[in-house]
C-alpha positions as a LaTeX table, in Angstrom:
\begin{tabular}{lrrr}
\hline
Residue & $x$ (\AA) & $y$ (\AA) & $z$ (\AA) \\
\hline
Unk1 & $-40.96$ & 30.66 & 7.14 \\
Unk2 & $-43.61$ & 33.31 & 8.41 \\
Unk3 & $-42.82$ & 35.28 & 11.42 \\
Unk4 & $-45.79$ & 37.20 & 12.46 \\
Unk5 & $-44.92$ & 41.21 & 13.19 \\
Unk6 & $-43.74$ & 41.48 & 17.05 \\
Unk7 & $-46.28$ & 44.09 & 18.82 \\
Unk8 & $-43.71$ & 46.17 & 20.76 \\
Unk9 & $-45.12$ & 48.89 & 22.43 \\
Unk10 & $-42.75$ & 51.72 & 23.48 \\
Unk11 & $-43.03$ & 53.44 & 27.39 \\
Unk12 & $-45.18$ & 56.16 & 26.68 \\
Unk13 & $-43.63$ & 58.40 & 29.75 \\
Unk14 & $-40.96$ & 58.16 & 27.53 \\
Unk15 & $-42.13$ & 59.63 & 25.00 \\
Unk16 & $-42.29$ & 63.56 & 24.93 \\
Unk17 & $-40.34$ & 63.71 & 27.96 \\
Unk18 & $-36.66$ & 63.43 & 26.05 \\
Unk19 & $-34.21$ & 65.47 & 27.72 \\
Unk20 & $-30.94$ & 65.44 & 26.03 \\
Unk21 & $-29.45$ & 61.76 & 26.78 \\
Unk22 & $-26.17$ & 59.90 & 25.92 \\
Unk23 & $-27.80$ & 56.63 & 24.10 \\
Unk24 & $-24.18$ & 54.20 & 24.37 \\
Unk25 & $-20.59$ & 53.27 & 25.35 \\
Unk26 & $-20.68$ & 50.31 & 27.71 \\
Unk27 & $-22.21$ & 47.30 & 26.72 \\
Unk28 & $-24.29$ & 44.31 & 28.65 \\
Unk29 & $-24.45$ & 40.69 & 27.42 \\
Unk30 & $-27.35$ & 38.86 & 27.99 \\
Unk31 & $-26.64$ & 34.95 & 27.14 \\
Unk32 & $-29.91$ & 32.41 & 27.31 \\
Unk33 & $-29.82$ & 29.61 & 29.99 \\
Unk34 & $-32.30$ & 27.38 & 28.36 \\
Unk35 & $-30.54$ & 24.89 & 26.02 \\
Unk36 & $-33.35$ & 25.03 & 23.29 \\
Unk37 & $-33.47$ & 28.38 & 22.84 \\
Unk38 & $-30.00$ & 30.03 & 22.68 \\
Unk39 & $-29.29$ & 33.51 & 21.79 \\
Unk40 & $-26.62$ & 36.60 & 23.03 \\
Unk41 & $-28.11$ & 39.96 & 23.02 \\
Unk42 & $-25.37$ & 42.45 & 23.56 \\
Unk43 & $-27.08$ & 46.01 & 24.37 \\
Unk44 & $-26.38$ & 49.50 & 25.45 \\
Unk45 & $-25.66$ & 49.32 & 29.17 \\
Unk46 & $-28.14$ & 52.40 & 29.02 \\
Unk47 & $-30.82$ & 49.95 & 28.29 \\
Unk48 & $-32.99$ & 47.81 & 30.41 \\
Unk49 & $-33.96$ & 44.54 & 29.60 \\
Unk50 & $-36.87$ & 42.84 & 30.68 \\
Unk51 & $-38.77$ & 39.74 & 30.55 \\
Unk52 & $-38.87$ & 35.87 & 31.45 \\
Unk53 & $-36.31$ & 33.20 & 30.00 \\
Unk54 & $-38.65$ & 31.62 & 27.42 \\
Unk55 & $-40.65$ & 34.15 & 26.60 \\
Unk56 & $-40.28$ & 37.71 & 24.73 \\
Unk57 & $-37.58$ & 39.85 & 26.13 \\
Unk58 & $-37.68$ & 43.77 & 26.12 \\
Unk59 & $-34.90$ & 46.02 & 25.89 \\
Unk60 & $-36.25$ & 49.37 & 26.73 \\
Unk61 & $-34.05$ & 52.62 & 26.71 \\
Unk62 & $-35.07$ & 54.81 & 30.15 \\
Unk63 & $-35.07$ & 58.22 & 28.71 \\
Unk64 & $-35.50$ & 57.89 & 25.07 \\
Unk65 & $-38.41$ & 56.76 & 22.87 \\
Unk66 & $-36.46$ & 53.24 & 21.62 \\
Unk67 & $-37.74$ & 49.69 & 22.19 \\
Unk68 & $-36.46$ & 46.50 & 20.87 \\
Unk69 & $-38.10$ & 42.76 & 21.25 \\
Unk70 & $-36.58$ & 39.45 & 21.35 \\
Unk71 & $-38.93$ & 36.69 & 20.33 \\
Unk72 & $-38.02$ & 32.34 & 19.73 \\
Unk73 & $-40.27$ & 30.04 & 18.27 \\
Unk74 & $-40.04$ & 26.77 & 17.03 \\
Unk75 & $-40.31$ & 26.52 & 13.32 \\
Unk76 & $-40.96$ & 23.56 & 10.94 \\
Unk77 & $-39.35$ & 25.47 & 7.78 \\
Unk78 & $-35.55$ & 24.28 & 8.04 \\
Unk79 & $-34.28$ & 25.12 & 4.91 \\
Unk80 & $-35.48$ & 28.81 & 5.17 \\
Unk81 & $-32.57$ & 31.31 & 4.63 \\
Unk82 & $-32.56$ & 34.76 & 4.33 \\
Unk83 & $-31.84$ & 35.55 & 0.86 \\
Unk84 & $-34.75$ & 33.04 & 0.02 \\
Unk85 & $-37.51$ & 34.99 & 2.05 \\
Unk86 & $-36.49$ & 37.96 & 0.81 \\
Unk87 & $-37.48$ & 36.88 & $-2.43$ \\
Unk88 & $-40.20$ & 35.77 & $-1.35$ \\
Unk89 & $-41.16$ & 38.28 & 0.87 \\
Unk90 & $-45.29$ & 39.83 & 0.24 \\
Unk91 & $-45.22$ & 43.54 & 0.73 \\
Unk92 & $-48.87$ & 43.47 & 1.19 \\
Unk93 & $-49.24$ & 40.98 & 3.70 \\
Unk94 & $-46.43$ & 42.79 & 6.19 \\
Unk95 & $-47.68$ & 46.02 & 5.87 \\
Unk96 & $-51.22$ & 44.71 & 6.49 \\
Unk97 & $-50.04$ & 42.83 & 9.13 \\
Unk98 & $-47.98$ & 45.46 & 10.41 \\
Unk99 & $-50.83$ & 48.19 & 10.07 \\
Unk100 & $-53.25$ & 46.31 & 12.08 \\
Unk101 & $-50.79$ & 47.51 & 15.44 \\
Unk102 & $-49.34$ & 50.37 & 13.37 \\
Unk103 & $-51.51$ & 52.71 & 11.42 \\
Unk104 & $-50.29$ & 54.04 & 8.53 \\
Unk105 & $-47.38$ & 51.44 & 8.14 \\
Unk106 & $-45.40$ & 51.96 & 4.97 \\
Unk107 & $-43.04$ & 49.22 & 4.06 \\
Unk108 & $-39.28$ & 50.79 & 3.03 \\
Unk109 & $-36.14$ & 48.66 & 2.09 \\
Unk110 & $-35.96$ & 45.06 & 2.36 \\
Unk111 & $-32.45$ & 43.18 & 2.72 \\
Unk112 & $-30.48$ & 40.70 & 4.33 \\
Unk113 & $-28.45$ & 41.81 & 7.03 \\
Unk114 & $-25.59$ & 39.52 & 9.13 \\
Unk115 & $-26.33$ & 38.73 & 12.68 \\
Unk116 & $-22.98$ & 37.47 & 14.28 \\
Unk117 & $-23.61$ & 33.53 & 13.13 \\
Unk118 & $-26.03$ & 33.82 & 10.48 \\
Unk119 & $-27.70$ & 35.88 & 8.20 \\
Unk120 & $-30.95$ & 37.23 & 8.51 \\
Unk121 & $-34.19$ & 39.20 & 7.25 \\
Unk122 & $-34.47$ & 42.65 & 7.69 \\
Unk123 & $-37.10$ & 44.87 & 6.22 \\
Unk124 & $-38.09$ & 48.79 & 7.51 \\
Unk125 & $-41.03$ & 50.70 & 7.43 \\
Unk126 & $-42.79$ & 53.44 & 9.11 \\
Unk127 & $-45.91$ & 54.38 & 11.00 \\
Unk128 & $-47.31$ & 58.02 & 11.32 \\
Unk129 & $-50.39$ & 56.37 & 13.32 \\
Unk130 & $-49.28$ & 54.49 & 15.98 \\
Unk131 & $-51.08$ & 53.85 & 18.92 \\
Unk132 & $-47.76$ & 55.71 & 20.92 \\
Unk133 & $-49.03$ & 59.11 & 19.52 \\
Unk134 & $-45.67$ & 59.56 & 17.14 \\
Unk135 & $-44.55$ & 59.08 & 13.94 \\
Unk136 & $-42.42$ & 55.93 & 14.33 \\
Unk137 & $-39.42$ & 54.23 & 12.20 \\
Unk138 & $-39.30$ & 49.78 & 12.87 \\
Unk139 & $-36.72$ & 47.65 & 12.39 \\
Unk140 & $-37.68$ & 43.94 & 12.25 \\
Unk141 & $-35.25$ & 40.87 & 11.37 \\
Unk142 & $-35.69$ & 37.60 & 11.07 \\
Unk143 & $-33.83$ & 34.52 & 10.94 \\
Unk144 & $-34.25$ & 30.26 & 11.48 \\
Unk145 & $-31.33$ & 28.54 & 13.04 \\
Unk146 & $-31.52$ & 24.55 & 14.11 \\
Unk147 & $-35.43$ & 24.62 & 14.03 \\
Unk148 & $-35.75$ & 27.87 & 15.56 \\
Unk149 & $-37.10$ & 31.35 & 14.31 \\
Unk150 & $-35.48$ & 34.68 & 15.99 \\
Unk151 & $-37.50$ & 38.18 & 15.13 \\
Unk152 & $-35.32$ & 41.01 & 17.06 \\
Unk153 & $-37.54$ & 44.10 & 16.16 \\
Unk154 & $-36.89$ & 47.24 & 17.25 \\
Unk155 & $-38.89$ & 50.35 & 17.14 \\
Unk156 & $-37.87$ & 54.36 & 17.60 \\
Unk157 & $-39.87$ & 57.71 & 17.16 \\
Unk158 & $-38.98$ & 59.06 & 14.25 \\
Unk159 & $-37.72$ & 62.28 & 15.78 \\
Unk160 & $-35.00$ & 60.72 & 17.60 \\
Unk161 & $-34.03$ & 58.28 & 13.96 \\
Unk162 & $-30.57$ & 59.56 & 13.72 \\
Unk163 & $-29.46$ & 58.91 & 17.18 \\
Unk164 & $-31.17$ & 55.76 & 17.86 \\
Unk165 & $-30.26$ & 54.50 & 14.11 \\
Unk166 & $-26.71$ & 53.45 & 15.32 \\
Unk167 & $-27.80$ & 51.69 & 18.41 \\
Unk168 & $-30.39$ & 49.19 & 16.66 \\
Unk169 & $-27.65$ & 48.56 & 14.15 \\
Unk170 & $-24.94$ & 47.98 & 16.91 \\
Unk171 & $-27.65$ & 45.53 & 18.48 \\
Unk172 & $-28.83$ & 44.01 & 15.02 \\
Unk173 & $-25.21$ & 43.06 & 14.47 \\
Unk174 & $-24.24$ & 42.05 & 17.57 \\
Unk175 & $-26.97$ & 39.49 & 17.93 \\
Unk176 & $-26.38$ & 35.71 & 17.61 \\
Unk177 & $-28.60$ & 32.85 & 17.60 \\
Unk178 & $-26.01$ & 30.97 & 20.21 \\
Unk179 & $-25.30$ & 31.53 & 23.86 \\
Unk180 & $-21.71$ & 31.58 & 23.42 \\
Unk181 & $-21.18$ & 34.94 & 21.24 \\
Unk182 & $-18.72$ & 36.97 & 22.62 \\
Unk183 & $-18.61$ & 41.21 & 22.39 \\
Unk184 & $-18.81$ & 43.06 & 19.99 \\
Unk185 & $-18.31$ & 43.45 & 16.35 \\
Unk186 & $-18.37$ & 46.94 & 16.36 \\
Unk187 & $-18.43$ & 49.64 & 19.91 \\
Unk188 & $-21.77$ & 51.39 & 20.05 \\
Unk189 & $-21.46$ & 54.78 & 18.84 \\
Unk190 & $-21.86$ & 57.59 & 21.72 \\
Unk191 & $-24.86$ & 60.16 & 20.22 \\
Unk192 & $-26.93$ & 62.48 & 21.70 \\
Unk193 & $-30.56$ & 62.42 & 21.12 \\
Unk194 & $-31.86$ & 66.08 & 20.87 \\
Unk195 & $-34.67$ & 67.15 & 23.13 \\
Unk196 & $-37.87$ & 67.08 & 22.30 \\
\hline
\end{tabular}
């Protein structure tokens, strides 16, 4: 399976305007209502999500430079797995593809990584040209479940990579490819990003 690199873009009033801000403790749960493409996002209650049922959803943070994407497609490749894709994963190709959005895109570690039900893709990298003005550290994973690809990609400026770190990860593995997931695996860890 090939997912294409989401294009998140972060909220560029959010960026250079980070006061000191608690990033966690409660949690939402966002669950899908349309039967062909489940999911359960579980999120910072700090966080705002955004979007239609259907199409890409947004969680954006309102004071700190930290955006993560929620994209379903249908895929043909069934009996893609994780472990398998990392293998065959093309460093070339993603940081091209990456770099086109991203200038300056290095590629770092590549992995699998569990989601709540399954296992997925997950691969790193980092950007000292994006088109948001900072340095920037992404997070994209990847998985297929019942003819169905999931990329939850999730981007950060570099500055704030300690404090938002913990929060993608929370989200990462708290996600599940079903509607029925139930919180959490781990509590979000309560940081302070600094100012900037």
């Amino acid at each position: 399976m090939k997912l294409k690199a989401a294009t998140a873009c972060l909220a560029a009033a959010a960026i250079g305007l980070l006061p000191s801000v608690t990033l966690a403790q409660e949690v939402n749960v966002s669950q899908s209502i349309i039967p062909d493409q489940p999911y359960t996002l579980i999120y910072p209650a700090t966080m705002t999500l955004s979007g239609l049922p259907g199409e890409t959803l947004t969680l954006n943070h309102p004071e700190a430079p930290l955006q993560c994407s929620l994209k379903i497609v249908t895929v043909e490749d069934t009996d893609w797995s994780a472990q398998s894709a990392l293998t065959g994963l093309n460093d070339a190709e993603i940081t091209a593809d990456w770099a086109q959005t991203y200038p300056g895109f290095v590629l770092g570690e590549k992995a699998t990584t569990p989601y709540q039900n399954t296992t997925a893709l997950i691969y790193e990298g980092t950007s000292t040209g994006s088109p948001m003005g900072v340095p920037l550290n992404i997070v994209h994973t990847e998985a297929v479940d019942a003819g169905r690809g999931y990329t939850l990609d999730c981007l950060f400026a570099t500055s704030v990579a300690a404090q938002a770190r913990p929060i993608v990860d929370f989200i990462i593995a708290n996600f599940s490819t079903q509607s029925d997931a139930k919180c959490c695996s781990a509590a979000p860890e309560e940081t302070t990003a600094p100012a900037a």
